[in-house]
N, C-alpha and C positions, 0 to 999 in steps of 0.2 A: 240350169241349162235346159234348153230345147230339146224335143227328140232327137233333131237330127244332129246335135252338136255331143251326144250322149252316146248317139250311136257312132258317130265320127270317131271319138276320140278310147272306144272300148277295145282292148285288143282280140275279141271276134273276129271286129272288121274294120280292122288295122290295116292301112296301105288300101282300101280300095276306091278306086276312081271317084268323082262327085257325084256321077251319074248315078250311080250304083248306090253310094250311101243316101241319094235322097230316093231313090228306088223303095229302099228300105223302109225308109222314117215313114213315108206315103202308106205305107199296111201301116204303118205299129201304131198302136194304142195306149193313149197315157193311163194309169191307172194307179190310183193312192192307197196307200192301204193306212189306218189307224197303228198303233203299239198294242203287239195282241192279237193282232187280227189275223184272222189264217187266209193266205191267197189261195192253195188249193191242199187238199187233203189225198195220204195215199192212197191208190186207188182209183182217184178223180180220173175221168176222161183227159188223155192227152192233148188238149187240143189245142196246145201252142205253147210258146215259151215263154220266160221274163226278161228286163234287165235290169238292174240298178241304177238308178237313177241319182236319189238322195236316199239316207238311212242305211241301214243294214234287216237283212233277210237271214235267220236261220231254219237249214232244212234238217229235219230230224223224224226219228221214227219212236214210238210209243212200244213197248215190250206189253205184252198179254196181261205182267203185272201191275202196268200202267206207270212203270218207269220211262222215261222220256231220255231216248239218248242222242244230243247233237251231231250229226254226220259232219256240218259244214257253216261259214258263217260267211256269205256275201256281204260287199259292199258296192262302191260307186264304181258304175260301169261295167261289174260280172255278170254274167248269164246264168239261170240257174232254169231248172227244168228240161231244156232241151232235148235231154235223149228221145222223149216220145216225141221229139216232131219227125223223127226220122224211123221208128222200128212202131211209130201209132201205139204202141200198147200205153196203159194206164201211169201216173205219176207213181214211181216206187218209192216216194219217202213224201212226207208234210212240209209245209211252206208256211212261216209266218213272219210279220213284220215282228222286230224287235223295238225300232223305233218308227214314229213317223216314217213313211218309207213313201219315195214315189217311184213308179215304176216304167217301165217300155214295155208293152205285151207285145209279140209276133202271132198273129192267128197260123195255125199249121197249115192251114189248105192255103193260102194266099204267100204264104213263105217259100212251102215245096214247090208253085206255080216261079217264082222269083230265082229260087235256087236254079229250076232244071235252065232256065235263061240265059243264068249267073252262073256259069259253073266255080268258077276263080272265089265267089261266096263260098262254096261247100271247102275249098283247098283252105281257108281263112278258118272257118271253124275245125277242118282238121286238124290243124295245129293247136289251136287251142283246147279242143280233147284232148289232145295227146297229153299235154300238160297237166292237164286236170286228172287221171289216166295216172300218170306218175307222181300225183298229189294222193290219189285213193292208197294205191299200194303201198306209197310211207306209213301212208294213216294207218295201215292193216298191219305192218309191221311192228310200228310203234305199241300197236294195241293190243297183239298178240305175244309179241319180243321181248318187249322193253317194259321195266318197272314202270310203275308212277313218276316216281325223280328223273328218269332219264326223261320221257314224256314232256313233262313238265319244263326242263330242258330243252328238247329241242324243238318246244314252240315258239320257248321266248329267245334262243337263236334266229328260228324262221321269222318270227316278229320283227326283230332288229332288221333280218333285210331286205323286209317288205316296208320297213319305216326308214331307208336310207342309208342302213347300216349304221346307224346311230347304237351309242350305247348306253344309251336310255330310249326304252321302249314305256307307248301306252297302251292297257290294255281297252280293247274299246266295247268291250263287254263285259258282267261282269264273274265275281269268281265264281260262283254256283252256274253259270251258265257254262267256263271256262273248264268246271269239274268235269261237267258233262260231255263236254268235247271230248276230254282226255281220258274219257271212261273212268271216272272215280268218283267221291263224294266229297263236298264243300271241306269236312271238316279231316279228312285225308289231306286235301289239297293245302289247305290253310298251316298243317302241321309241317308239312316238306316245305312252303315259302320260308317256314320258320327257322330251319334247319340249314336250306340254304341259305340264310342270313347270316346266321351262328358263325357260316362255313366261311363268310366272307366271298360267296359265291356271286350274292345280289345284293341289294340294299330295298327295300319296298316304300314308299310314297304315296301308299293310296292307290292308282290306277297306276302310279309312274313308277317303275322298276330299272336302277341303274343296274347296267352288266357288268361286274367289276371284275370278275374271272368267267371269260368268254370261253377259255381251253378248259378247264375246270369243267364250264356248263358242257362244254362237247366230250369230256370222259365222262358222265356219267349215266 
């Protein structure tokens, strides 16, 4: 897809007129990144956001001991980075392609000039904070509340219905990367998929995981 057909179709900016959406595409900036490759580091000066284009993007933070723990994992048509376009301070977590990734950049100075224009843009991504917003606080529950199994659990719930509500989910990352999301270690996570098998909870496939007790996975 094209910028503007990327930015069109993201729900950022969702519903807004043509005028507005080619407003947009006109600042943004295509930008590829390699598998590996870090778009910005924390700390980095805030000077604009991303979007997904093709690929996936995980943003994570590094511990003092040099453990690496996944916040979040973008794909096609999420924004990631954005809070500093709006409070200017630094990127607070790392940004890297996972795969081939290509990108939308928004420069911050040319964005805020668009928004204060645009106001009906700034009410488009407030909705979609919000969202993201009540995505962090699960995250922080799950990770301070909830064992590893439930965790584990109510991903591959969340999975399913971000996949259609199917009851086969893929995972489209992998398990060591998937550990890390969920605050644990490969060979933690590897032992509960096992358990859940035993349980008749899942069934595993490699990436493909069917849901065979859906309520099952929500009591635990």
């Amino acid at each position: 897809m094209n910028k503007k057909e990327i930015i069109g179709s993201s729900l950022l900016f969702e519903g807004l007129p043509e005028q507005q959406i080619a407003d947009i595409a006109n600042i943004a900036v295509d930008k590829t990144f390699q598998r590996g490759e870090n778009i910005f580091f924390e700390g980095d000066e805030g000077i604009g956001f991303y979007m997904v284009g093709e690929g996936r993007v995980k943003i994570f933070k590094v511990s003092v001991a040099g453990k690496e723990h996944i916040l979040h994992i973008f794909g096609q048509g999420e924004p990631f980075g954005e809070v500093p376009v709006f409070h200017g301070r630094p990127f607070p977590a790392n940004a890297e392609a996972l795969v081939k990734s290509k990108t939308v950049f928004f420069p911050r100075d040319k964005f805020v000039l668009l928004v204060e224009a645009n106001p009906s843009i700034a009410l488009n991504m407030l909705a979609v904070l919000s969202q993201r917003l009540r995505r962090f606080a699960s995250q922080i529950e799950n990770l301070s509340l909830k064992e590893v199994p439930a965790r584990l659990a109510g991903y591959l719930v969340y999975l399913s219905h971000e996949q259609g509500d199917n009851d086969e989910v893929e995972l489209d990352i992998s398990k060591g990367q998937l550990a890390s999301l969920l605050g644990t270690i490969p060979e933690t996570l590897s032992r509960i998929f096992a358990k859940m098998s035993e349980e008749g909870l899942i069934q595993v496939n490699g990436r493909k995981i069917n849901l065979l007790d859906r309520q099952g996975l929500l009591e635990k």
